[in-house]
Structure formats: C-alpha cells, structure tokens
N, C-alpha and C positions, 0 to 999 in steps of 0.2 A: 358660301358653304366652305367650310374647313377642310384642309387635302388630308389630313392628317388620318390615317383608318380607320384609328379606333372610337373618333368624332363619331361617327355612323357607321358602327360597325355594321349593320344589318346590310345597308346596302354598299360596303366594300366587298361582303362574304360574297353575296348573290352578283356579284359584277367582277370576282376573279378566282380566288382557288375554289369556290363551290357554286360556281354556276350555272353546273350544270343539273344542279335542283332547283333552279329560279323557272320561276312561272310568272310569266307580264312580257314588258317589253322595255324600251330605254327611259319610258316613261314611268314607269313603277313597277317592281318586282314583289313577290311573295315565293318563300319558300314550298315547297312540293309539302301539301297539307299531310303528311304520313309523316312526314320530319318534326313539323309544328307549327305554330302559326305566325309566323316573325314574318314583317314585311317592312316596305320602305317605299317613298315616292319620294323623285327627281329634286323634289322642291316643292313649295307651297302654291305652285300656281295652279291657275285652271286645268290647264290643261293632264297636269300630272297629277292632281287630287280625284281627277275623275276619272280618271285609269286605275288608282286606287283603289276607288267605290268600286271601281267594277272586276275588281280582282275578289270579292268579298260573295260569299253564297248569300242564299236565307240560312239564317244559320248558324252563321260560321261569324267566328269572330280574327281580329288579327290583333298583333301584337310588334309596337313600333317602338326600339329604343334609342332616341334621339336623347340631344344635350339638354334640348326644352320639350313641354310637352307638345305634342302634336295636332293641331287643329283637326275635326272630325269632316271630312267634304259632304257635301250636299249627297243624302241618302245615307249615311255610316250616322252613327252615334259613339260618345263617350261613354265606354261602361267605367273606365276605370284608370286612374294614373297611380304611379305610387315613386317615389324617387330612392336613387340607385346608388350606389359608387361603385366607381368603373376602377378595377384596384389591377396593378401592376407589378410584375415581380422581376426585377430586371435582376437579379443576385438570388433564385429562389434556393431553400436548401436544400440539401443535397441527401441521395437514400441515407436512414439510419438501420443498425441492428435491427435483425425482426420484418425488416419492411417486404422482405422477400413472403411472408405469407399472403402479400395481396398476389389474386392470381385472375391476370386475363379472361375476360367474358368472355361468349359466345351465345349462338343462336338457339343450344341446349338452355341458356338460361334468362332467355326471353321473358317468360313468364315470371319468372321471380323479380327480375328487374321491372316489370312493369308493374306488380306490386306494392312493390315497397316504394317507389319513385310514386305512384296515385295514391299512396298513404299518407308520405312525410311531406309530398310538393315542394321539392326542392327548383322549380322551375317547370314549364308545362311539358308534359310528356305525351311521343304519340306512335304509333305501331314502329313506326321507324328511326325514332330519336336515337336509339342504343347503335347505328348505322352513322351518327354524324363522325365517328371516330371509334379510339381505340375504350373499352371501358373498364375497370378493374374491380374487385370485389374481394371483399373477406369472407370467409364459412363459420359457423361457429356451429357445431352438431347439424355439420349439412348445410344447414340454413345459411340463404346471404343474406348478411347482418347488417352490412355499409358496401357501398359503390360509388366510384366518381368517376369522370370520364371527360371528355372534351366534344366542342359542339361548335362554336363558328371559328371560321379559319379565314381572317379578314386580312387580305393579302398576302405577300412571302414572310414578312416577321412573326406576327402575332398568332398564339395559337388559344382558345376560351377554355379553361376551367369549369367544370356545369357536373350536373348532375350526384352532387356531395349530400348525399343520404346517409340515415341509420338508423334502425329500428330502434325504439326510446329503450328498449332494455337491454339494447348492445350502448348504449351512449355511455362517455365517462372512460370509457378503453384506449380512448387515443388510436381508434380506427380510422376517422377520417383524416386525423393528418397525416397516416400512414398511407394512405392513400391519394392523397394529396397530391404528397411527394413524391409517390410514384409514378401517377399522370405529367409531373411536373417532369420528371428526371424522363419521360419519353418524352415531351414536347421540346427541354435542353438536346438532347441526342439528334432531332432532327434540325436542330440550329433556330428553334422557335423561342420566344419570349412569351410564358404563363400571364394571361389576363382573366380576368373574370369580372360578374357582377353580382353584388349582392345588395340586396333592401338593405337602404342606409339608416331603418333605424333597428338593423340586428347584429346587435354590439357585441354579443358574443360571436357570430362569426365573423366579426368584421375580427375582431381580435385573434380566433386564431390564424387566420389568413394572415395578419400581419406579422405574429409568431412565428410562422412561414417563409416569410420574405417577401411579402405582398406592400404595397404603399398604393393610398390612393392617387390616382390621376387626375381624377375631376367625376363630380357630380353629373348623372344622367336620369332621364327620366324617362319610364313605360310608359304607354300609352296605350291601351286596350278598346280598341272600336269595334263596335258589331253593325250590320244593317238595321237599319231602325224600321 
C-alpha cells in the first residue's frame, strides 16, 4: 500500500485528523453514518474485509475511494463504481473582487443546505455532512443559490474541496468559483493544500477547477457496496 495520504484518502482521514468520527477498529474503519458513508479496510485480506462486511447495516450502503476498484467481501455487494480524478492545487488562486459576498454557514442554514445538496448531488450528503468543516454560500433574494465547503482532512497537509453546488438558475454567475476560492483561500490560511475529487468524465468541472489552480494527481476509483 502507498504512504502517500491522498492514495487512500479515506483511510488517512479516519486514522488521523478526523478520527475521532471513525467507527471500526485497526482492521477497518467507517465514518460516523450522520457524516456519510465513506469507509475503508486495512487491505484486501480476510481478515480486514470481514471487519468491513461487518461495519455495514441492512441497509446501509458504504462508499470506498481507493486507486483501484474495491473488491466486495463475502456478504457486501457491488452496487456501483464510477472513476474519479483526484485533482490538486498546490498554487490555488487567490480571493478576487466580489468574492467577499460568499458569507459563512451555519446551523440556521441547515435546511437549505440539505436541499439544495439532495437536489444537485454534488456528492452524498447526510444530517451531519455540513459539520465535516467550514462551509460558505451565496444569497440571491434570500435564497442559497450555491455552497462549497470542505469534508476529509487526510493528515496535516491536505485539506478536500466537496460539497460545490448551485441551483441551475443561479448557474452561469461565476458563483461557484467564488466560492471555490474562498474555501480555498481558508484551507491556504491554515497552511493546508486544496484537494478534491470529481467524476472523471465531467469535463466541465474538471475544467473549472483547473481554471482555479487545480491539476490532476492521479486517477481514483468509488466503489459503492451495500449488504446483499
């Protein structure tokens, strides 16, 4: 296995700065299900696959992003892979004019955030996702229109990019790279380096994340298991 963190991001998040929402043990971990379903096991063996299966409800499904796809252990199933790029911004750029309208979330906007996020599915959301970090949002007559925020924090460098929505009749406004940049420009302030992941075949955002200061790192693959 690769030392490297962002190899396997899921399980560097759950084995140091956000540990303390890891549910398993040294054999396989899963995030605390109110955050979302991300998990990870030690290795392919027996013994850690089947720590895995048993981290898993009736029910409930997880969600594995590894370099390749993830074999299913005895009792889980493959609902689903889809491939990734794992994009990096070692140079991201920097606030522009205007950017000050994006303005810090909170637990007052719970609701709206969980709307618009189970609209547009910009990655899976769950009562407590908007809790993995800081999150920001634009108003437009009230309404939040676009939101981005940050979600795995896989060791002391690297901090994820996630949660980049916007309602389709706010699109075209150049909101989310306002926002972008402002999650970006807090993860620079804490001494972090901007990562994310997005579905490798959506070229429009791959592009603007590049426009950003984003560059791919290397291709990764989901891997979506439920109990069978």
């Amino acid at each position: 296995m690769s030392s490297h963190p962002l190899d396997r991001p899921v399980w560097t998040m759950l084995t140091t700065r956000q540990a303390l929402l890891a549910r398993g043990d040294r054999r396989a971990w899963r995030i605390d299900p109110g955050f979302g379903p991300f998990a990870a096991a030690r290795d392919q063996g027996d013994e850690a696959m089947a720590a895995l299966a048993d981290l898993v409800r009736p029910g409930e499904h997880v969600w594995l992003v590894e370099p390749e796809e993830w074999p299913a252990p005895s009792d889980l199933v493959t609902v689903r892979t889809a491939p990734l790029a794992q994009m990096v911004a070692e140079a991201p750029m920097p606030l522009q004019p205007g950017d000050d309208q994006c303005v810090l979330l909170g637990d007052a906007d719970a609701a709206e955030m969980a709307e618009l996020a189970l609209a547009t599915e910009p990655g899976p959301w769950r009562a407590q996702t908007r809790r993995y970090g800081q999150f920001y949002g634009v108003r437009r007559q009230g309404r939040l229109a676009a939101m981005a925020g940050s979600r795995m924090l896989p060791g002391d460098t690297y901090a994820e990019l996630s949660g980049v929505c916007t309602w389709p009749e706010y699109r075209g406004q150049g909101l989310a790279a306002q926002l972008i940049r402002q999650v970006m420009a807090g993860f620079s302030a804490r001494g972090l380096t901007p990562f994310l992941h997005s579905y490798a075949g959506n070229a429009k955002a791959i592009g603007l994340y590049e426009a950003l200061g984003f560059r791919t790192r290397r291709a990764m693959v989901v891997t979506v298991l439920e109990r069978g």
